[in-house]
NURODO-261544 format. One record per residue (C-alpha): chain; residue in one letter; x, y, z. Coordinates in pm, whole numbers, plus 50000, padded with zeros to 5 digits. Example, Ala and Ser with C-alpha at 12.3 -4.5 7.8 and 13.67 -1.06 7.14 Angstrom:
BEGIN
node cadena = A&residuo = A&xx = 51230&yy = 49550&zz = 50780
node cadena = A&residuo = S&xx = 51367&yy = 49894&zz = 50714
// end
This chain:
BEGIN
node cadena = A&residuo = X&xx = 24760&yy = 47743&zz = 62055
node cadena = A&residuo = X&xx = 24742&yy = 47385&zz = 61940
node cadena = A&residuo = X&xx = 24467&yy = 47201&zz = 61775
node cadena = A&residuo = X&xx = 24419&yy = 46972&zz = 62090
node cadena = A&residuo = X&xx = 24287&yy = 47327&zz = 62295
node cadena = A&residuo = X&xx = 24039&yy = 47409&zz = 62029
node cadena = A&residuo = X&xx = 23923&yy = 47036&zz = 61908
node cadena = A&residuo = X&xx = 23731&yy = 46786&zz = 62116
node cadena = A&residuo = X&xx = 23588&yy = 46439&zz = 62014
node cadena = A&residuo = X&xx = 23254&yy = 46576&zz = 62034
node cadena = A&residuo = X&xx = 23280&yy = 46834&zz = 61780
node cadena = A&residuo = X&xx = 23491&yy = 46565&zz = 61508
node cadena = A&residuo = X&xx = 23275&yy = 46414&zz = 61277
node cadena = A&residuo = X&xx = 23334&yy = 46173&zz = 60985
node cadena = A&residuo = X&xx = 23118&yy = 46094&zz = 60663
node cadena = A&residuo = X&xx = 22853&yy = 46360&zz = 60657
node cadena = A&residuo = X&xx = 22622&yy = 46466&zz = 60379
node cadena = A&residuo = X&xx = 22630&yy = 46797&zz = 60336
node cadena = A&residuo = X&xx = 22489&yy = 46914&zz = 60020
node cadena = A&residuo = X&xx = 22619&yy = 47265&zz = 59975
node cadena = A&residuo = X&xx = 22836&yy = 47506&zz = 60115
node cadena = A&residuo = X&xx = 22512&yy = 47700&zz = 60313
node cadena = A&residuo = X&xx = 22427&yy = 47370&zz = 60427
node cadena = A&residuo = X&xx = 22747&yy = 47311&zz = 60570
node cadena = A&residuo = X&xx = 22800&yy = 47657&zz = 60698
node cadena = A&residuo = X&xx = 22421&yy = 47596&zz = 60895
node cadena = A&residuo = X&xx = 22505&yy = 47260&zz = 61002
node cadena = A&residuo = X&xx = 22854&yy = 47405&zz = 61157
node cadena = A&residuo = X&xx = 22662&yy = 47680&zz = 61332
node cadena = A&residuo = X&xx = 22408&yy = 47438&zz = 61487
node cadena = A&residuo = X&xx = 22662&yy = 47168&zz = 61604
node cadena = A&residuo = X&xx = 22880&yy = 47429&zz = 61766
node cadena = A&residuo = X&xx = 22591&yy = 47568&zz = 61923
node cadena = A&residuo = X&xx = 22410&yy = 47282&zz = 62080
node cadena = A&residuo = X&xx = 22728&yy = 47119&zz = 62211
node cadena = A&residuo = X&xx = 22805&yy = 47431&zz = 62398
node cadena = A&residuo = X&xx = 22409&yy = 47471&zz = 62517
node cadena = A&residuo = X&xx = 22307&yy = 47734&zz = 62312
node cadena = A&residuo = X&xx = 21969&yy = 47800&zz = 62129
node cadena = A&residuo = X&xx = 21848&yy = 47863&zz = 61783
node cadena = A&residuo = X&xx = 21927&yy = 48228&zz = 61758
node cadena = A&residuo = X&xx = 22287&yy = 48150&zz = 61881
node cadena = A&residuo = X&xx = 22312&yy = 47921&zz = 61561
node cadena = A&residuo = X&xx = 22144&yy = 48161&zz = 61341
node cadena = A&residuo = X&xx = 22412&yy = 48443&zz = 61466
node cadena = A&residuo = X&xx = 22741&yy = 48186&zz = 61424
node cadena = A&residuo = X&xx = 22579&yy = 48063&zz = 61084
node cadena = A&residuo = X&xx = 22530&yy = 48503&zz = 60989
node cadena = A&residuo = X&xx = 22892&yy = 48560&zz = 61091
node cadena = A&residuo = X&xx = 23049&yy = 48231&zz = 60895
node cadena = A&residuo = X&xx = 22874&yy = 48394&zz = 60591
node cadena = A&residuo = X&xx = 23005&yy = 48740&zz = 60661
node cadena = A&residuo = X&xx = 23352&yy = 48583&zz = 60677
node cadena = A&residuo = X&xx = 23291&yy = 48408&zz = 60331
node cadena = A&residuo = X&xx = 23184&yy = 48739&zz = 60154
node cadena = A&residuo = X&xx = 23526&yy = 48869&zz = 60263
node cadena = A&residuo = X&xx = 23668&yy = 48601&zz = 60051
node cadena = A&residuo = X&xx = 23654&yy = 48180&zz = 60048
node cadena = A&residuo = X&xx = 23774&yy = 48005&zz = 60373
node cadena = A&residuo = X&xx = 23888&yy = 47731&zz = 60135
node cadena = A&residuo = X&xx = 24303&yy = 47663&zz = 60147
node cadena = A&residuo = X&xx = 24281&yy = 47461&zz = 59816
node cadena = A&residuo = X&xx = 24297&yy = 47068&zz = 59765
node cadena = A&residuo = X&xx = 23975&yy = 47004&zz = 59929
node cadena = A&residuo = X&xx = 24034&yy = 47178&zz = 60234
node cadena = A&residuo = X&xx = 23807&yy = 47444&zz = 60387
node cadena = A&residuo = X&xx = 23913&yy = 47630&zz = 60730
node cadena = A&residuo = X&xx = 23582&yy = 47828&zz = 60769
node cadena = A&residuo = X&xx = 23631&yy = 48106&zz = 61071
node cadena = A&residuo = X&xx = 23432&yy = 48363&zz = 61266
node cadena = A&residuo = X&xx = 23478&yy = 48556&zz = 61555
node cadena = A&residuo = X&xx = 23142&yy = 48538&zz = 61760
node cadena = A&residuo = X&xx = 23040&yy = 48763&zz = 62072
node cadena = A&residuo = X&xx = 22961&yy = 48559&zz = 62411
node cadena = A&residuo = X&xx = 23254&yy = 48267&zz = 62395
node cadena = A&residuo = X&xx = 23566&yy = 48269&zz = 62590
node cadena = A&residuo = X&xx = 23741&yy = 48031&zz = 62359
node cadena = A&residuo = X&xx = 23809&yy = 47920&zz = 62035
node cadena = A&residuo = X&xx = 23604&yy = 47640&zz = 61991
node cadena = A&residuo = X&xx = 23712&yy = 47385&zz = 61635
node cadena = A&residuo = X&xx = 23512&yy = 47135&zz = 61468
node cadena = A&residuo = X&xx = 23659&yy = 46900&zz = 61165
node cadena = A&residuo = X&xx = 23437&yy = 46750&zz = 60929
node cadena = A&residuo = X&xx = 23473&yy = 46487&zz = 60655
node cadena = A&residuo = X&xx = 23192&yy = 46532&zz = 60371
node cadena = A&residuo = X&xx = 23108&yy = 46181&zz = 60198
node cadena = A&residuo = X&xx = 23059&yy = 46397&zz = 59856
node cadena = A&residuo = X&xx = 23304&yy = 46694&zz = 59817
node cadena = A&residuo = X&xx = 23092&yy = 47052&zz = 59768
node cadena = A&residuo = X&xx = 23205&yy = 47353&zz = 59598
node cadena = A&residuo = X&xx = 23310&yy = 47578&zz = 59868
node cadena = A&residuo = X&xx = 23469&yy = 47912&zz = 59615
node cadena = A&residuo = X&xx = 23796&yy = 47740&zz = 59632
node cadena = A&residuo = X&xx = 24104&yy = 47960&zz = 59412
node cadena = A&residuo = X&xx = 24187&yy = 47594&zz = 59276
node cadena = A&residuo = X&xx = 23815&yy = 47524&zz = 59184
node cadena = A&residuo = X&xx = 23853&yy = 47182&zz = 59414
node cadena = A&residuo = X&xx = 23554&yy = 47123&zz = 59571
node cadena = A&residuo = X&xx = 23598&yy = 47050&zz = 59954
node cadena = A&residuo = X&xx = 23560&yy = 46728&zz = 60152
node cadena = A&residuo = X&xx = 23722&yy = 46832&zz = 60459
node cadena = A&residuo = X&xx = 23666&yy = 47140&zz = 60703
node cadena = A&residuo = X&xx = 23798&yy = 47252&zz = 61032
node cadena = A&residuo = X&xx = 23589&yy = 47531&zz = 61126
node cadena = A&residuo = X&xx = 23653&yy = 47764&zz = 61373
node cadena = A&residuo = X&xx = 23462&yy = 47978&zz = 61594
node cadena = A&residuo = X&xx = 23709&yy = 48213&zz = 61796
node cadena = A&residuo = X&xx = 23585&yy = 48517&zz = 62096
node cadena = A&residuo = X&xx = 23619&yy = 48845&zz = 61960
node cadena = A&residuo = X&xx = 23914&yy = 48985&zz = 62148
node cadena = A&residuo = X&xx = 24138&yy = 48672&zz = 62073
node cadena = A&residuo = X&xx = 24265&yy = 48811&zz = 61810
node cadena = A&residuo = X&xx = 24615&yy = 48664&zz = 61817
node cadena = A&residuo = X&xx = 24530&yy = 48289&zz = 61965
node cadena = A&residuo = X&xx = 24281&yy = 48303&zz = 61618
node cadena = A&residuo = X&xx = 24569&yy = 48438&zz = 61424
node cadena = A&residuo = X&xx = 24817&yy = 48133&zz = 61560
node cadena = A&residuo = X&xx = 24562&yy = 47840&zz = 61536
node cadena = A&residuo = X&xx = 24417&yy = 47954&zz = 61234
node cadena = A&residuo = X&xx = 24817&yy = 47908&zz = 61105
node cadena = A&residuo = X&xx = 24847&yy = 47612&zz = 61284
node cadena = A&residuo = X&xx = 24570&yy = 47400&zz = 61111
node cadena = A&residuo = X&xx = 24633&yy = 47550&zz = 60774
node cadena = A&residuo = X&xx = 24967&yy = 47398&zz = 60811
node cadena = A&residuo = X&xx = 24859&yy = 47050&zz = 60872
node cadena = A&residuo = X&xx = 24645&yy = 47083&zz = 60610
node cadena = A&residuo = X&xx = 24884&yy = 47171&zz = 60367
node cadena = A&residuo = X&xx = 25065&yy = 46847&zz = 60383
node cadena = A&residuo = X&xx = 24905&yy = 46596&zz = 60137
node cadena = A&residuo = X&xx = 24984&yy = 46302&zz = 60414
node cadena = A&residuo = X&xx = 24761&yy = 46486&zz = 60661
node cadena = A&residuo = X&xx = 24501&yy = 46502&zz = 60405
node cadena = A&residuo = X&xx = 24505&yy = 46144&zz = 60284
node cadena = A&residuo = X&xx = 24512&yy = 46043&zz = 60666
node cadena = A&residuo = X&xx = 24245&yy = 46221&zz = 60751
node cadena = A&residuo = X&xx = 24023&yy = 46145&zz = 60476
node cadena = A&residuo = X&xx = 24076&yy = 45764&zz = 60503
node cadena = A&residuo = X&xx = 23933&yy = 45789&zz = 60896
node cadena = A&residuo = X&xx = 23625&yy = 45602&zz = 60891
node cadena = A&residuo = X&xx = 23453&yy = 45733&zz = 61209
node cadena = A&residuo = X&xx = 23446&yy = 46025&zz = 61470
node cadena = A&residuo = X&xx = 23673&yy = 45840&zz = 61713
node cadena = A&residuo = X&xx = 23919&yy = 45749&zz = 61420
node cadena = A&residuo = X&xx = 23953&yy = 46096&zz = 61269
node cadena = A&residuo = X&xx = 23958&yy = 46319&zz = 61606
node cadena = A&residuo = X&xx = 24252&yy = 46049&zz = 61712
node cadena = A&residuo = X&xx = 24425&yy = 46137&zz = 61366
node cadena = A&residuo = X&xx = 24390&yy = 46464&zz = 61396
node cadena = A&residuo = X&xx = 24555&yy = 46446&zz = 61728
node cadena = A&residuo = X&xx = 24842&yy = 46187&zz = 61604
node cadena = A&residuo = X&xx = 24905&yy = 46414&zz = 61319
node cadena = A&residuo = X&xx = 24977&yy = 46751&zz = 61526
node cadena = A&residuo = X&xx = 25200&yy = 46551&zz = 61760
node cadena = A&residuo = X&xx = 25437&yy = 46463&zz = 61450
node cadena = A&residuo = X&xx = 25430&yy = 46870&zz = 61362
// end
């Protein structure tokens, strides 16, 4: 599955200030849920399973990068969302880099295999240090959902 089938320019945002990593793992949870129509309890259960996830171990890839994921009753997709954070926050990283940039992910529960591929997918692009820098430089939605999409075309 490519990053184009899970990411739309709606759910891209640039420049945010995020304070911690429970703000941004709240703030994740509400903007998926009000962009797909759902209500305060459906944020409070995606923000419930993002921390589950994290307990299991940190989403964070290293060099700044976070891929927070969750598998979530009631969707029949895998929905993405990538953030840029104005001020990096620690995030449990293995490399002790705090995190400036997320692609979070919020898959159905029976795709097991789709979340298994994209989750690959992204972590790959992320990887590269020119992704990074490109991505980090964007300096607004439009601008870093068009990278994004630039960047998995060269793949």
């Amino acid at each position: 599955m490519k990053i184009t089938d899970v990411l739309i320019p709606a759910m891209t945002q640039c420049d945010l200030a995020w304070p911690s990593k429970k703000r941004a793992l709240q703030n994740l949870s509400s903007l998926v849920s009000e962009h797909l129509g759902g209500d305060a309890e459906q944020a409070d259960s995606l923000f419930h399973s993002f921390v589950a996830r994290e307990k299991l171990g940190s989403t964070s890839i290293g060099d700044g990068v976070a891929i927070p994921h969750c598998r979530a009753a009631g969707f029949k997709r895998i929905h993405g969302c990538l953030i840029t954070l104005q001020n990096p926050i620690n995030f449990d990283a293995y490399d002790d880099q705090p995190v400036d940039l997320i692609f979070a992910l919020v898959v159905p529960e029976e795709k097991n295999d789709e979340h298994l591929a994209t989750l690959a997918r992204i972590a790959a692009l992320m990887q590269r240090d020119s992704s990074r820098q490109l991505l980090r430089a964007c300096q607004n939605n439009e601008d870093l959902y068009n990278t994004a999409v630039r960047l998995e075309r060269s793949n």
